[in-house]
CHARMM internal coordinates of N, CA and C (Angstrom, degrees):
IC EDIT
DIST 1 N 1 CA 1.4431
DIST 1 CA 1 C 1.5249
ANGL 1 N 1 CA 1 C 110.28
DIST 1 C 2 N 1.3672
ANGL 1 CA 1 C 2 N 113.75
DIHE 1 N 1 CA 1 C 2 N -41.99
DIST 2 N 2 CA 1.3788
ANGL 1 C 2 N 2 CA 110.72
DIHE 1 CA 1 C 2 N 2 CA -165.53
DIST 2 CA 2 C 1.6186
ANGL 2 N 2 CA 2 C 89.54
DIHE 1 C 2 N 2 CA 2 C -89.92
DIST 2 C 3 N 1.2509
ANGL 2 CA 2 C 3 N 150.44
DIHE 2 N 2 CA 2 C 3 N -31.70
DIST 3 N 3 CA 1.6396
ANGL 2 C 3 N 3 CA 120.38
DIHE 2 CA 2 C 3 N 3 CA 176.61
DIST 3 CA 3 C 1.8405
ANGL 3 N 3 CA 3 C 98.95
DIHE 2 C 3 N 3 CA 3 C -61.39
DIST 3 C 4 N 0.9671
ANGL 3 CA 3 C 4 N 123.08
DIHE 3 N 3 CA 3 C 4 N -38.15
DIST 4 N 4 CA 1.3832
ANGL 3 C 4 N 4 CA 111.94
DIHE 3 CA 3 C 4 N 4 CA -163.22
DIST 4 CA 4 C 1.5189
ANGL 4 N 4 CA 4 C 107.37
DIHE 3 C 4 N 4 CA 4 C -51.32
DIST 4 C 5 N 1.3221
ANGL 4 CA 4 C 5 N 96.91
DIHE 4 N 4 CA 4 C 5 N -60.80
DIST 5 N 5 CA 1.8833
ANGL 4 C 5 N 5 CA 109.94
DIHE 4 CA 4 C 5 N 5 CA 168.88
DIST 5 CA 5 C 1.8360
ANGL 5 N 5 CA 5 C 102.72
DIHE 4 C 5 N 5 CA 5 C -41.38
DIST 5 C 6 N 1.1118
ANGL 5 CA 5 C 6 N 87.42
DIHE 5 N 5 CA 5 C 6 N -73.84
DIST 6 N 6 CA 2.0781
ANGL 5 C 6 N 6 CA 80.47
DIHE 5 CA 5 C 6 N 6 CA -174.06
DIST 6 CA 6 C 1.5297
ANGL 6 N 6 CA 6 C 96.59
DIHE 5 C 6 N 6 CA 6 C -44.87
DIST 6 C 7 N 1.1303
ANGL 6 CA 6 C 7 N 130.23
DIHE 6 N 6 CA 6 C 7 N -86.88
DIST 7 N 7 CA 1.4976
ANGL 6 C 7 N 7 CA 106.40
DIHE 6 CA 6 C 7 N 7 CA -171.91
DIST 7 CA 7 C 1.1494
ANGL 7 N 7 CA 7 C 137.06
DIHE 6 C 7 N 7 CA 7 C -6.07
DIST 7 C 8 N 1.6737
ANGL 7 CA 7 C 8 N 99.49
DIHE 7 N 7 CA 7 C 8 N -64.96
DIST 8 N 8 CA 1.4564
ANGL 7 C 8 N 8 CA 103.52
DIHE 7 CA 7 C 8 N 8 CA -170.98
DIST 8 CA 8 C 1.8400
ANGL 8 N 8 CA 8 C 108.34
DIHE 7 C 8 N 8 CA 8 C -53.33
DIST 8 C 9 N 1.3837
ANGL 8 CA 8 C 9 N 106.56
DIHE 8 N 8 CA 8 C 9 N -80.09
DIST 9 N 9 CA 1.3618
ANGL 8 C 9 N 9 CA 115.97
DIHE 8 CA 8 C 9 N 9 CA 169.89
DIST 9 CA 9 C 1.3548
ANGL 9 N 9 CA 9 C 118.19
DIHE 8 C 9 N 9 CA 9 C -9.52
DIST 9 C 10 N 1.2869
ANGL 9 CA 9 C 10 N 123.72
DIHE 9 N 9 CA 9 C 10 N -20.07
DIST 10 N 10 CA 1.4956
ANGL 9 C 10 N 10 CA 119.72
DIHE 9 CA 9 C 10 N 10 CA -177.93
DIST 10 CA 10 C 1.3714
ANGL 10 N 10 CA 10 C 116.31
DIHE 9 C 10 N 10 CA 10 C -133.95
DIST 10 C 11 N 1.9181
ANGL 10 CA 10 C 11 N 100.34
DIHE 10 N 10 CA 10 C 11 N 30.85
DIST 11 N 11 CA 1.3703
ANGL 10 C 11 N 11 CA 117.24
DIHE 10 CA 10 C 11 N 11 CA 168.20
DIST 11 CA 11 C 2.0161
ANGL 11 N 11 CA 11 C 130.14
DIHE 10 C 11 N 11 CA 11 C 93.60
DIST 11 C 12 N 1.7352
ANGL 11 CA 11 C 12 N 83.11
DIHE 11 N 11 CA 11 C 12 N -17.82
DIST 12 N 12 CA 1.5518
ANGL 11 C 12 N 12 CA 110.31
DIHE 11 CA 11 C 12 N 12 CA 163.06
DIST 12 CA 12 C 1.0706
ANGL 12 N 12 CA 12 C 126.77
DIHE 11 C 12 N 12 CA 12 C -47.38
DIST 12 C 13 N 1.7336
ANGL 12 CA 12 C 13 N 144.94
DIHE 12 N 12 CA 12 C 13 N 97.36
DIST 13 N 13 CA 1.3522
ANGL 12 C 13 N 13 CA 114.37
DIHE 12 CA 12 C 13 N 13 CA 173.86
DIST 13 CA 13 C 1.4024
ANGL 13 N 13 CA 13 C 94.28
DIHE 12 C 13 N 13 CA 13 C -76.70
DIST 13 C 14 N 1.3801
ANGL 13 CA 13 C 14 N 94.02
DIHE 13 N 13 CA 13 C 14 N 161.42
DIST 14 N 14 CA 1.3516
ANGL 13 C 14 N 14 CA 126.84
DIHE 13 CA 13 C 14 N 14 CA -164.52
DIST 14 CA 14 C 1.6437
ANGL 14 N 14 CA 14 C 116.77
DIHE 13 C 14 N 14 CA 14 C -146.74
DIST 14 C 15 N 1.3498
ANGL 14 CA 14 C 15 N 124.34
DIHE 14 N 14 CA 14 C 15 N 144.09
DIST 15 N 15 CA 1.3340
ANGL 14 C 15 N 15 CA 114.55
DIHE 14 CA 14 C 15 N 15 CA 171.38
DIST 15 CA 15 C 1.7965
ANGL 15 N 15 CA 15 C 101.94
DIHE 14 C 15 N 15 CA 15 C -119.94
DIST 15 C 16 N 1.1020
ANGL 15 CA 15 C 16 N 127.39
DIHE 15 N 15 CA 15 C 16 N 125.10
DIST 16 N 16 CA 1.3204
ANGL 15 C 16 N 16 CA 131.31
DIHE 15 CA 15 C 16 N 16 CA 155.03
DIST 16 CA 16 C 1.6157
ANGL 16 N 16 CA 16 C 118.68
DIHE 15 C 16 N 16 CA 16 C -79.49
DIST 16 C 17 N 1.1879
ANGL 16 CA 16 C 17 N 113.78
DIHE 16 N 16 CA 16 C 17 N 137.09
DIST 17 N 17 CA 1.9453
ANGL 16 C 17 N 17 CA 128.92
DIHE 16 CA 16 C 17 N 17 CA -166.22
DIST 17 CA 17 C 1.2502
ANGL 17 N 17 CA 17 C 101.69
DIHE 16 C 17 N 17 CA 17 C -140.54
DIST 17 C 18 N 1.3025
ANGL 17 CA 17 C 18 N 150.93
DIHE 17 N 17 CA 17 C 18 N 123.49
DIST 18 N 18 CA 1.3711
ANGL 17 C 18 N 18 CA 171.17
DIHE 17 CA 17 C 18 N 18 CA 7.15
DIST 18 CA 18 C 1.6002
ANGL 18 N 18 CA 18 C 119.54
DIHE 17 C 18 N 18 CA 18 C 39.41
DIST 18 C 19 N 1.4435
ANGL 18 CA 18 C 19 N 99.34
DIHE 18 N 18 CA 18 C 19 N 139.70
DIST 19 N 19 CA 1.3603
ANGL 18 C 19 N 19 CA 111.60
DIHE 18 CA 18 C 19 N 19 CA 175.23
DIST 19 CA 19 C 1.2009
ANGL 19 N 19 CA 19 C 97.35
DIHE 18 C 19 N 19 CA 19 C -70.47
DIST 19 C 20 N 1.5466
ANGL 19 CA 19 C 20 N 132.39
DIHE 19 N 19 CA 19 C 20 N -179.79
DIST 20 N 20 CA 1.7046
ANGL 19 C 20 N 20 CA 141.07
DIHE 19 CA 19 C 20 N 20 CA 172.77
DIST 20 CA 20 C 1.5568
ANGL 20 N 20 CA 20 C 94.56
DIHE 19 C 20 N 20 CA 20 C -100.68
DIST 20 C 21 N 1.6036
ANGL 20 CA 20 C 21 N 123.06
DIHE 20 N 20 CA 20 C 21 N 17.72
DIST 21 N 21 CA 1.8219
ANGL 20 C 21 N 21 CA 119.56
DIHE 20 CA 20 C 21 N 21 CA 176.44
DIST 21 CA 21 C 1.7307
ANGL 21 N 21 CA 21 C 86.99
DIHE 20 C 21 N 21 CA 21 C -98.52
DIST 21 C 22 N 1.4546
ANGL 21 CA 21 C 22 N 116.59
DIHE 21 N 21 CA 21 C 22 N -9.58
DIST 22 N 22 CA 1.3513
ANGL 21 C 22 N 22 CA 116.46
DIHE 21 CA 21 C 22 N 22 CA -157.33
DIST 22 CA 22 C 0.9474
ANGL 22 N 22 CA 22 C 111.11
DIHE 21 C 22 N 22 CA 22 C -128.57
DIST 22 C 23 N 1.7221
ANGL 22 CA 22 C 23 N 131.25
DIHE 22 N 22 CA 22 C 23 N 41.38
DIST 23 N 23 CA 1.6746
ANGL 22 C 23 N 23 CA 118.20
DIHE 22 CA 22 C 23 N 23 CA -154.88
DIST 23 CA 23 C 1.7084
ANGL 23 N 23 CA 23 C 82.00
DIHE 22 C 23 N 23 CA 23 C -97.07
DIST 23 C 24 N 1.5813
ANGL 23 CA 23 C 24 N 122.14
DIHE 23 N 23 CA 23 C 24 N -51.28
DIST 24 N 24 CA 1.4196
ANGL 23 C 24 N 24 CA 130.92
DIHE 23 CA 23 C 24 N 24 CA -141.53
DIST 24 CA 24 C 1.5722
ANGL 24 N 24 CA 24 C 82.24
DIHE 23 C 24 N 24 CA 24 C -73.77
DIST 24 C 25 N 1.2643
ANGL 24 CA 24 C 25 N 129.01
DIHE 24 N 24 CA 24 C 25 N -42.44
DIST 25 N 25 CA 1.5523
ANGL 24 C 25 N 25 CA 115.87
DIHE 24 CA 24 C 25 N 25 CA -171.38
DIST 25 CA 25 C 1.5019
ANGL 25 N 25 CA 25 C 94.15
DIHE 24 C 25 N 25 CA 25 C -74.28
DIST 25 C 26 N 1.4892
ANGL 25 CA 25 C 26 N 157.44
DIHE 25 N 25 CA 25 C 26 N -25.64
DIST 26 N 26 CA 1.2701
ANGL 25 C 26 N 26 CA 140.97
DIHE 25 CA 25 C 26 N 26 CA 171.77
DIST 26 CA 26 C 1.4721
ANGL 26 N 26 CA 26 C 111.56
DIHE 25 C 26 N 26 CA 26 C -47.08
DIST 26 C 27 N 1.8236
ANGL 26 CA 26 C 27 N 98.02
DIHE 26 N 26 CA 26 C 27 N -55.83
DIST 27 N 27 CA 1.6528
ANGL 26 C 27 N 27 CA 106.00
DIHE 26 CA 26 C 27 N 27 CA -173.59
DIST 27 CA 27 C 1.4743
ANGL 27 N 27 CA 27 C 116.24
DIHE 26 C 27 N 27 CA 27 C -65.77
DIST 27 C 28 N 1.8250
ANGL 27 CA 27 C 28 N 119.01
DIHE 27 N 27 CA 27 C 28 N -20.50
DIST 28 N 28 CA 1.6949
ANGL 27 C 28 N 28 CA 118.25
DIHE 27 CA 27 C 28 N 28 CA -166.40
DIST 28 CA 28 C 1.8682
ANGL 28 N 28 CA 28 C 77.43
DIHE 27 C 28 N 28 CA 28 C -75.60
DIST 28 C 29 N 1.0359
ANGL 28 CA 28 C 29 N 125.44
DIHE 28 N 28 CA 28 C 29 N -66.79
DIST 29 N 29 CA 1.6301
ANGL 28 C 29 N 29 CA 132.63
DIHE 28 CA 28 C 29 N 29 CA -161.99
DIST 29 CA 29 C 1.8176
ANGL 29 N 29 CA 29 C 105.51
DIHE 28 C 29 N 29 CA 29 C -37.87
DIST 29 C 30 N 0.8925
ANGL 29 CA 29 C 30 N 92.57
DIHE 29 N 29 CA 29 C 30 N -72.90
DIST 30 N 30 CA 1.5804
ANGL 29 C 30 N 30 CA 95.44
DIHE 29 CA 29 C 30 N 30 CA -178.12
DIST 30 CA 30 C 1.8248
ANGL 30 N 30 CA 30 C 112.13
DIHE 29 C 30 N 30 CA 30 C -63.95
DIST 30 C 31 N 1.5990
ANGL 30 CA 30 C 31 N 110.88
DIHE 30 N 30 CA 30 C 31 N -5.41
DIST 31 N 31 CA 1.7153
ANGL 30 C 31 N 31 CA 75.27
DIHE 30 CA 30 C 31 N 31 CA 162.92
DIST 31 CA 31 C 1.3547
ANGL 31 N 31 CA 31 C 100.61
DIHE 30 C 31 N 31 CA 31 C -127.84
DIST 31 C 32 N 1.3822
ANGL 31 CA 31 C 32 N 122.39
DIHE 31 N 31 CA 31 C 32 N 7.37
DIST 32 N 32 CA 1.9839
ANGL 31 C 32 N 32 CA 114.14
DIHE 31 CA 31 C 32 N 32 CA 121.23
DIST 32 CA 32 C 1.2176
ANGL 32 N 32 CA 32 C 121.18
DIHE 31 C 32 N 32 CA 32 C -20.51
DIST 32 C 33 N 1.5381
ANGL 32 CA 32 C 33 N 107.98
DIHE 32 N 32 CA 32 C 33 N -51.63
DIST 33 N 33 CA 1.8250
ANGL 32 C 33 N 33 CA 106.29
DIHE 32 CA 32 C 33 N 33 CA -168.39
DIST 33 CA 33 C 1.3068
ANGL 33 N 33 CA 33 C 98.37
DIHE 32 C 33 N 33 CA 33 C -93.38
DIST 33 C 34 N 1.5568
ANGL 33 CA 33 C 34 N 144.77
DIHE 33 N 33 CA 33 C 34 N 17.46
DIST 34 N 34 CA 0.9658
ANGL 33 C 34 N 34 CA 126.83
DIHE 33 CA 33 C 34 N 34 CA -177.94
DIST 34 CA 34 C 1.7670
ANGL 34 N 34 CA 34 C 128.12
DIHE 33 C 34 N 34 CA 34 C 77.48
DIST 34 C 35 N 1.3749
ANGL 34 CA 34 C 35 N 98.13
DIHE 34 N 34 CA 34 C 35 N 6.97
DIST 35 N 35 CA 1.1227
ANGL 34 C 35 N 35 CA 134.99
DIHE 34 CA 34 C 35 N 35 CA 173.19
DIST 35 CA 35 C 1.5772
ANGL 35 N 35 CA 35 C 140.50
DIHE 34 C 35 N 35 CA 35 C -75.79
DIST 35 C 36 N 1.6298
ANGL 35 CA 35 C 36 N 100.86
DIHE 35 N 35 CA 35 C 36 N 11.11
DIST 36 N 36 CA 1.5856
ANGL 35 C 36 N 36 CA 82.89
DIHE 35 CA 35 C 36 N 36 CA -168.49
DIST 36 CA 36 C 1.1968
ANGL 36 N 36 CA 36 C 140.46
DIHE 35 C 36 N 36 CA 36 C -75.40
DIST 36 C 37 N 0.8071
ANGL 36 CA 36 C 37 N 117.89
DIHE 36 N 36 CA 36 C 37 N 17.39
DIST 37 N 37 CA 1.6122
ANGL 36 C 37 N 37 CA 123.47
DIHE 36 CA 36 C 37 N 37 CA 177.44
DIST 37 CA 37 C 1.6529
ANGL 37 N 37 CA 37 C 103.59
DIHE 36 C 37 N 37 CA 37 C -126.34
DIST 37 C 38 N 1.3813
ANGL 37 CA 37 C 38 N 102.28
DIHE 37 N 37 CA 37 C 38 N 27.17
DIST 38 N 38 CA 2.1053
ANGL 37 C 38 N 38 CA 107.09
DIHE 37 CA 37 C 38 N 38 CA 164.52
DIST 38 CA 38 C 2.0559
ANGL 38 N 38 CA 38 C 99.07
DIHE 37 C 38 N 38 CA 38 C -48.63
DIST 38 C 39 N 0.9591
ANGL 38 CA 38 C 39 N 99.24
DIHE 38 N 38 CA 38 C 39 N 146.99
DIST 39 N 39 CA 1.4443
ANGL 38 C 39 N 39 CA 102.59
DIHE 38 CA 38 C 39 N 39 CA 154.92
DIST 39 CA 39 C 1.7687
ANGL 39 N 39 CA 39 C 122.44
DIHE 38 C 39 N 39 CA 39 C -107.30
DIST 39 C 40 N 1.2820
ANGL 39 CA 39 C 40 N 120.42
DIHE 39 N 39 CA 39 C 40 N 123.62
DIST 40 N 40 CA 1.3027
ANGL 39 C 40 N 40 CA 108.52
DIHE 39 CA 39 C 40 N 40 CA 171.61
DIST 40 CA 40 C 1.9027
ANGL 40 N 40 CA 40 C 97.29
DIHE 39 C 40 N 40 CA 40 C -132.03
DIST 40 C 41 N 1.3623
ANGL 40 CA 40 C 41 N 90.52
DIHE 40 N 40 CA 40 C 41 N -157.60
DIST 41 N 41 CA 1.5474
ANGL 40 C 41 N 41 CA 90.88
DIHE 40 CA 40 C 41 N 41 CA -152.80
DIST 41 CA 41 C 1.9722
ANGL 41 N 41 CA 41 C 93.63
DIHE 40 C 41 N 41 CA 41 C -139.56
DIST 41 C 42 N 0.9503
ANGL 41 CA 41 C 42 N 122.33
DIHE 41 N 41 CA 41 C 42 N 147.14
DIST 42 N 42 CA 1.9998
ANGL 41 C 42 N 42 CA 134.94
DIHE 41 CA 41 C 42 N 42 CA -154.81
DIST 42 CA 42 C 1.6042
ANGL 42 N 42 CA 42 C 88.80
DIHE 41 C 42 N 42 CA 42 C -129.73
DIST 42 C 43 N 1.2505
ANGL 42 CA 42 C 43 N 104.21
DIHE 42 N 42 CA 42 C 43 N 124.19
DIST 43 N 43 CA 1.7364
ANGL 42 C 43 N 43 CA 109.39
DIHE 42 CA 42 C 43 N 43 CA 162.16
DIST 43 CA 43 C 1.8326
ANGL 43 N 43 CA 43 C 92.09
DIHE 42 C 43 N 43 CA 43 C -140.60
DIST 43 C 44 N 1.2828
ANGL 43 CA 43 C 44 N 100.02
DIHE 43 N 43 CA 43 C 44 N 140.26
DIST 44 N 44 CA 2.0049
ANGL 43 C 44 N 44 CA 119.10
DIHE 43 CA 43 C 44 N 44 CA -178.50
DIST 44 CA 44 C 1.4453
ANGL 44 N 44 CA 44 C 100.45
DIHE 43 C 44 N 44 CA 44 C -39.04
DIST 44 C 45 N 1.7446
ANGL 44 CA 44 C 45 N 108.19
DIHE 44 N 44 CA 44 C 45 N 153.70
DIST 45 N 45 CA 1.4592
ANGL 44 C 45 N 45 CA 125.64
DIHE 44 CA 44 C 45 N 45 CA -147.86
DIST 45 CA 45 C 1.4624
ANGL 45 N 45 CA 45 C 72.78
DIHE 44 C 45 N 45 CA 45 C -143.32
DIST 45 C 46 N 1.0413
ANGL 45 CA 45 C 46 N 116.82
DIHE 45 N 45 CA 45 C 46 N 135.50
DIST 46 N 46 CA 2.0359
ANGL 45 C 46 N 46 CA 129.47
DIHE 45 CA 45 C 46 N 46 CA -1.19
DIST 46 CA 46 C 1.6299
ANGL 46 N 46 CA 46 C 99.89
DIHE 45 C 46 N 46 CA 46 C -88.06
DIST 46 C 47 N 1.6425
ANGL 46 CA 46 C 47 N 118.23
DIHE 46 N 46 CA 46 C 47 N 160.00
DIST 47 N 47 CA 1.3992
ANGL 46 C 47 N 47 CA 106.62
DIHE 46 CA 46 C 47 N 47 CA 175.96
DIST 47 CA 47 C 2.2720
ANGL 47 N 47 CA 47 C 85.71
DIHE 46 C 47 N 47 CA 47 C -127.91
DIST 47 C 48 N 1.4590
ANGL 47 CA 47 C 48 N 95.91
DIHE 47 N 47 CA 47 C 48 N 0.89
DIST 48 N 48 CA 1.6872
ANGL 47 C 48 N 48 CA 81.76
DIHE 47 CA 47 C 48 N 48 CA -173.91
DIST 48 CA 48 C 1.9078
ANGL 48 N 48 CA 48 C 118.77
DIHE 47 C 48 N 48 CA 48 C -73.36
DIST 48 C 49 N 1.2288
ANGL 48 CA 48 C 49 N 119.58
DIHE 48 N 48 CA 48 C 49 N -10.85
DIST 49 N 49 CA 1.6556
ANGL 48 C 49 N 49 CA 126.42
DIHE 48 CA 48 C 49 N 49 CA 162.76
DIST 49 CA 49 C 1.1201
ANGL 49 N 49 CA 49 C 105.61
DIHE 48 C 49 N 49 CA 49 C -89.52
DIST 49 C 50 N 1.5664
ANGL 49 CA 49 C 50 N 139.73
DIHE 49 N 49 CA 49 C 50 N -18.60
DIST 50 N 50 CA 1.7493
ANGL 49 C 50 N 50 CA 124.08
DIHE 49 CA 49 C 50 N 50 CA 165.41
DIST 50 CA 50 C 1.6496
ANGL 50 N 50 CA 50 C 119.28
DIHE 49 C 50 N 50 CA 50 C -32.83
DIST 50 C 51 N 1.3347
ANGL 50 CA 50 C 51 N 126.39
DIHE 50 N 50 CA 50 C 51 N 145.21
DIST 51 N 51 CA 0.9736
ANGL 50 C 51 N 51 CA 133.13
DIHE 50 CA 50 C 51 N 51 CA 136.18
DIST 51 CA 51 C 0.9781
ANGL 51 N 51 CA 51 C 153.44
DIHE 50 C 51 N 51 CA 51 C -58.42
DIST 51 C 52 N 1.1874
ANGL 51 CA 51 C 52 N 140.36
DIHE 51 N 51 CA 51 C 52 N 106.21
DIST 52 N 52 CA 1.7926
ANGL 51 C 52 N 52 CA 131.59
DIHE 51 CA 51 C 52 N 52 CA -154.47
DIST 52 CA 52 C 1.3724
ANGL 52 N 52 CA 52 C 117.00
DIHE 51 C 52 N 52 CA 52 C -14.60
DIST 52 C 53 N 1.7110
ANGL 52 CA 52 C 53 N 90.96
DIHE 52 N 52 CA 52 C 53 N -48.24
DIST 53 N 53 CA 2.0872
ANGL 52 C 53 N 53 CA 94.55
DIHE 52 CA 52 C 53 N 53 CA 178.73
DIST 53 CA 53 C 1.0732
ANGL 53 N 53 CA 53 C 117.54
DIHE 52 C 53 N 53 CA 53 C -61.69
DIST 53 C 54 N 1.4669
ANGL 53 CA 53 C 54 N 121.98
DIHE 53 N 53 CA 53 C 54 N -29.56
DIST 54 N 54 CA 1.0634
ANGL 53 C 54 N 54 CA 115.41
DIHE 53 CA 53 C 54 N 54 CA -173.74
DIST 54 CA 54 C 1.1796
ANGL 54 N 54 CA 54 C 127.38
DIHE 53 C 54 N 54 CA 54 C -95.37
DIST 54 C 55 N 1.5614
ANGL 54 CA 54 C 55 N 106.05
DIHE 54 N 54 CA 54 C 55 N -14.30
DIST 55 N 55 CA 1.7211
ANGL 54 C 55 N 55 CA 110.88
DIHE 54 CA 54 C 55 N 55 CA 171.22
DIST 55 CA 55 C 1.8301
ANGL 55 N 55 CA 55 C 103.83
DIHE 54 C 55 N 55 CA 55 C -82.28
DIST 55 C 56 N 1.4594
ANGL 55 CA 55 C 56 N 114.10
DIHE 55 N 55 CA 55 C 56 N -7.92
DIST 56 N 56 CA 1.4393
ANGL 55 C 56 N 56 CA 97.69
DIHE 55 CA 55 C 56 N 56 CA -174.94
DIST 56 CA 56 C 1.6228
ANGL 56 N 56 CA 56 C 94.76
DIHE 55 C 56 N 56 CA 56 C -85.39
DIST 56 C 57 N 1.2376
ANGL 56 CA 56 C 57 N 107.20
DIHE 56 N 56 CA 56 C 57 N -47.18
DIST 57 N 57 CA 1.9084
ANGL 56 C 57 N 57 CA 114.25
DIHE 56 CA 56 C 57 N 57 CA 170.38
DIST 57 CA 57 C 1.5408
ANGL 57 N 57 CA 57 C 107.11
DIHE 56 C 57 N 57 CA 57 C -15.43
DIST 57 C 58 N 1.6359
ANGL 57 CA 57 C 58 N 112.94
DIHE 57 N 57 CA 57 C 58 N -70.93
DIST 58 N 58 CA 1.4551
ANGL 57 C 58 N 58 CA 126.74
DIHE 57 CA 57 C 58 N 58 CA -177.88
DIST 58 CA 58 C 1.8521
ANGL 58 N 58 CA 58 C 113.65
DIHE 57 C 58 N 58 CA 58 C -47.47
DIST 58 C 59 N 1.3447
ANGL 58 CA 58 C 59 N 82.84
DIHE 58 N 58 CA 58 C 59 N -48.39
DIST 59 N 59 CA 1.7328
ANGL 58 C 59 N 59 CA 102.82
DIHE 58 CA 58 C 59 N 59 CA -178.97
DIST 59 CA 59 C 1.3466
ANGL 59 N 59 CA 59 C 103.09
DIHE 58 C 59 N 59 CA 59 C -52.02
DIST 59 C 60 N 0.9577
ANGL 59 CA 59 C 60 N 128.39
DIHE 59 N 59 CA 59 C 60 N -57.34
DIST 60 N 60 CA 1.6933
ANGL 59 C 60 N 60 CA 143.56
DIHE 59 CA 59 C 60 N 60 CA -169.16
DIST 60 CA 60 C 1.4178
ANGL 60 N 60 CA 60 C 99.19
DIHE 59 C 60 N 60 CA 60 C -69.59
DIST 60 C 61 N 1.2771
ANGL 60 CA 60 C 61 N 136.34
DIHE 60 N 60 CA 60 C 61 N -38.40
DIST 61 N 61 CA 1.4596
ANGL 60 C 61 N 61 CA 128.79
DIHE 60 CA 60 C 61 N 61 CA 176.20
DIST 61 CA 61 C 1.4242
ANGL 61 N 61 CA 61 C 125.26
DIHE 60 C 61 N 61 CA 61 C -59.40
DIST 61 C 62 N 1.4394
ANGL 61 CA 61 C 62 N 91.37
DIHE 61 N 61 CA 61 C 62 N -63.91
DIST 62 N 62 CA 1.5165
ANGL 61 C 62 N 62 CA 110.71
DIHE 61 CA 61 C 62 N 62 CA 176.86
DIST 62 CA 62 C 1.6568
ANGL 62 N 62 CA 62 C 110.67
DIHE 61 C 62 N 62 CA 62 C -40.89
DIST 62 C 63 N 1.7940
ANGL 62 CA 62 C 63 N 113.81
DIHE 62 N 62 CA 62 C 63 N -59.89
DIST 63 N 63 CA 1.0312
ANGL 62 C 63 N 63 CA 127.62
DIHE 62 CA 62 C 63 N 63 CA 177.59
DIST 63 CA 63 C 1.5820
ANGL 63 N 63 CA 63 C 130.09
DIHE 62 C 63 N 63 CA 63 C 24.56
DIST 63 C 64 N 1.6896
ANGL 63 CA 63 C 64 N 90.03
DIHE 63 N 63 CA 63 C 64 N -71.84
DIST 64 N 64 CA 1.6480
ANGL 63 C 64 N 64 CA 115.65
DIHE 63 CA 63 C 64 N 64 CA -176.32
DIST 64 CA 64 C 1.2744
ANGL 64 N 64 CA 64 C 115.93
DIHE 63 C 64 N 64 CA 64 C -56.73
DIST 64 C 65 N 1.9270
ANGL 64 CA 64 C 65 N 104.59
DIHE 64 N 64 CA 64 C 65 N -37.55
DIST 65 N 65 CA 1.6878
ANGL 64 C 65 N 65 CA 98.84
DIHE 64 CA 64 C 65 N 65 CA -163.16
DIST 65 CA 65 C 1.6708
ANGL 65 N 65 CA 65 C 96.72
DIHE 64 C 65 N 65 CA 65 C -94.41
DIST 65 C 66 N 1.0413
ANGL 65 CA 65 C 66 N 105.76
DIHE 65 N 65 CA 65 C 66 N -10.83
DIST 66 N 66 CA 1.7508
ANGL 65 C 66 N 66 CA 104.09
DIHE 65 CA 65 C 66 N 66 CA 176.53
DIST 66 CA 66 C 1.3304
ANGL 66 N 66 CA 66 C 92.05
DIHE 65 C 66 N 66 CA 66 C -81.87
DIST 66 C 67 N 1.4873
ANGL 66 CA 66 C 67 N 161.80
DIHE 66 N 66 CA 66 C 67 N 18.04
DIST 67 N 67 CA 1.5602
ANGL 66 C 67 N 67 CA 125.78
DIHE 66 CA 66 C 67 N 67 CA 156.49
DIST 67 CA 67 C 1.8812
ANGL 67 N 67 CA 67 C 76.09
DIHE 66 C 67 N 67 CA 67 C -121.59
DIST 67 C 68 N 1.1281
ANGL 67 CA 67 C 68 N 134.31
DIHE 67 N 67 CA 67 C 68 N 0.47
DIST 68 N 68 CA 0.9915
ANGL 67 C 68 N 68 CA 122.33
DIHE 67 CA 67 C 68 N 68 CA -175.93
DIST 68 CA 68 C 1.7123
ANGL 68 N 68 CA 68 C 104.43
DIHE 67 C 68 N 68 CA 68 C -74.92
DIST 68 C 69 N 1.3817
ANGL 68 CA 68 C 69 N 97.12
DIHE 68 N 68 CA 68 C 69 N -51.13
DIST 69 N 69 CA 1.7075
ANGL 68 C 69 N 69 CA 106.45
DIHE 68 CA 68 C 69 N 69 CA 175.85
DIST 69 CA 69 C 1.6234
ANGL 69 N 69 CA 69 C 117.36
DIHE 68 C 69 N 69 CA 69 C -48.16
DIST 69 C 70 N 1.8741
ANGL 69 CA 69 C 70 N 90.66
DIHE 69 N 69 CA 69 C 70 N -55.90
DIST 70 N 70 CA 1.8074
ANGL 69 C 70 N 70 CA 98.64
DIHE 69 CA 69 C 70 N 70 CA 173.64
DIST 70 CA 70 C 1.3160
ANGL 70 N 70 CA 70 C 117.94
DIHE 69 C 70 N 70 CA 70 C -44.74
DIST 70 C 71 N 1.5236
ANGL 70 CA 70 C 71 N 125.58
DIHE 70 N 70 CA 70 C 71 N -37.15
DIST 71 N 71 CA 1.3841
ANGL 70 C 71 N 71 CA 109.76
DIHE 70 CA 70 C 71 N 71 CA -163.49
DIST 71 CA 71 C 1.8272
ANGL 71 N 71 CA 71 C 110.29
DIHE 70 C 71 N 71 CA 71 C -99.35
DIST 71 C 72 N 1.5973
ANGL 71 CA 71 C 72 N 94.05
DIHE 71 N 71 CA 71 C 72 N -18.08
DIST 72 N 72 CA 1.6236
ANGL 71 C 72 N 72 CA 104.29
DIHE 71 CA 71 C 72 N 72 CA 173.12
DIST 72 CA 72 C 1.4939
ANGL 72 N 72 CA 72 C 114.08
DIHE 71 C 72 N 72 CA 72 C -66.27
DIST 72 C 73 N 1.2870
ANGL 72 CA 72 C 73 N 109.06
DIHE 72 N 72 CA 72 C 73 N -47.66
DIST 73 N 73 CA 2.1760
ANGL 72 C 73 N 73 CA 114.09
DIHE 72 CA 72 C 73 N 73 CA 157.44
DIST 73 CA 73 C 1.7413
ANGL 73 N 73 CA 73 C 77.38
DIHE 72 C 73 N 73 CA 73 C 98.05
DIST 73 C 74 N 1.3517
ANGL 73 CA 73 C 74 N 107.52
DIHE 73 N 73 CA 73 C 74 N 158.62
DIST 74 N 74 CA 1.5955
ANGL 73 C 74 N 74 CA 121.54
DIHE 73 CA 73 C 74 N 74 CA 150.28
DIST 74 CA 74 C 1.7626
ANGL 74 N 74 CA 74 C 123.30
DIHE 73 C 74 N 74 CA 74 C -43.46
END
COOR INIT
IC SEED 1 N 1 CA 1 C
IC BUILD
């Protein structure tokens, strides 16, 4: 979460990804940085016992809204 933020801030698009066990710690972080209205993006918790297939499955979902975010910018 926090490289995404540093990125951005220094002109980087960036996509931030969080579990949904981790949305409220995405939002406390980013308005730490002065950030509250960062955009990041929630895919289902836990993903660390997935299987490759199944983390590429997730990977492949998300996909859309991660270049969706990139091209929308902060």
């Amino acid at each position: 979460m926090l490289d995404g933020i540093l990125l951005e801030t220094k002109g980087v698009p960036a996509v931030s990804i969080v579990t949904d066990a981790f949305v409220e710690t995405g939002k406390a972080i980013a308005k730490t940085w002065g950030l509250d209205d960062f955009k990041f993006l929630s895919m289902l918790h836990p993903i660390a016992n997935l299987t490759e297939a199944e983390l590429d499955r997730r990977a492949c979902e998300i996909a859309p809204e991660v270049v969706r975010l990139l091209l929308e910018g902060q």
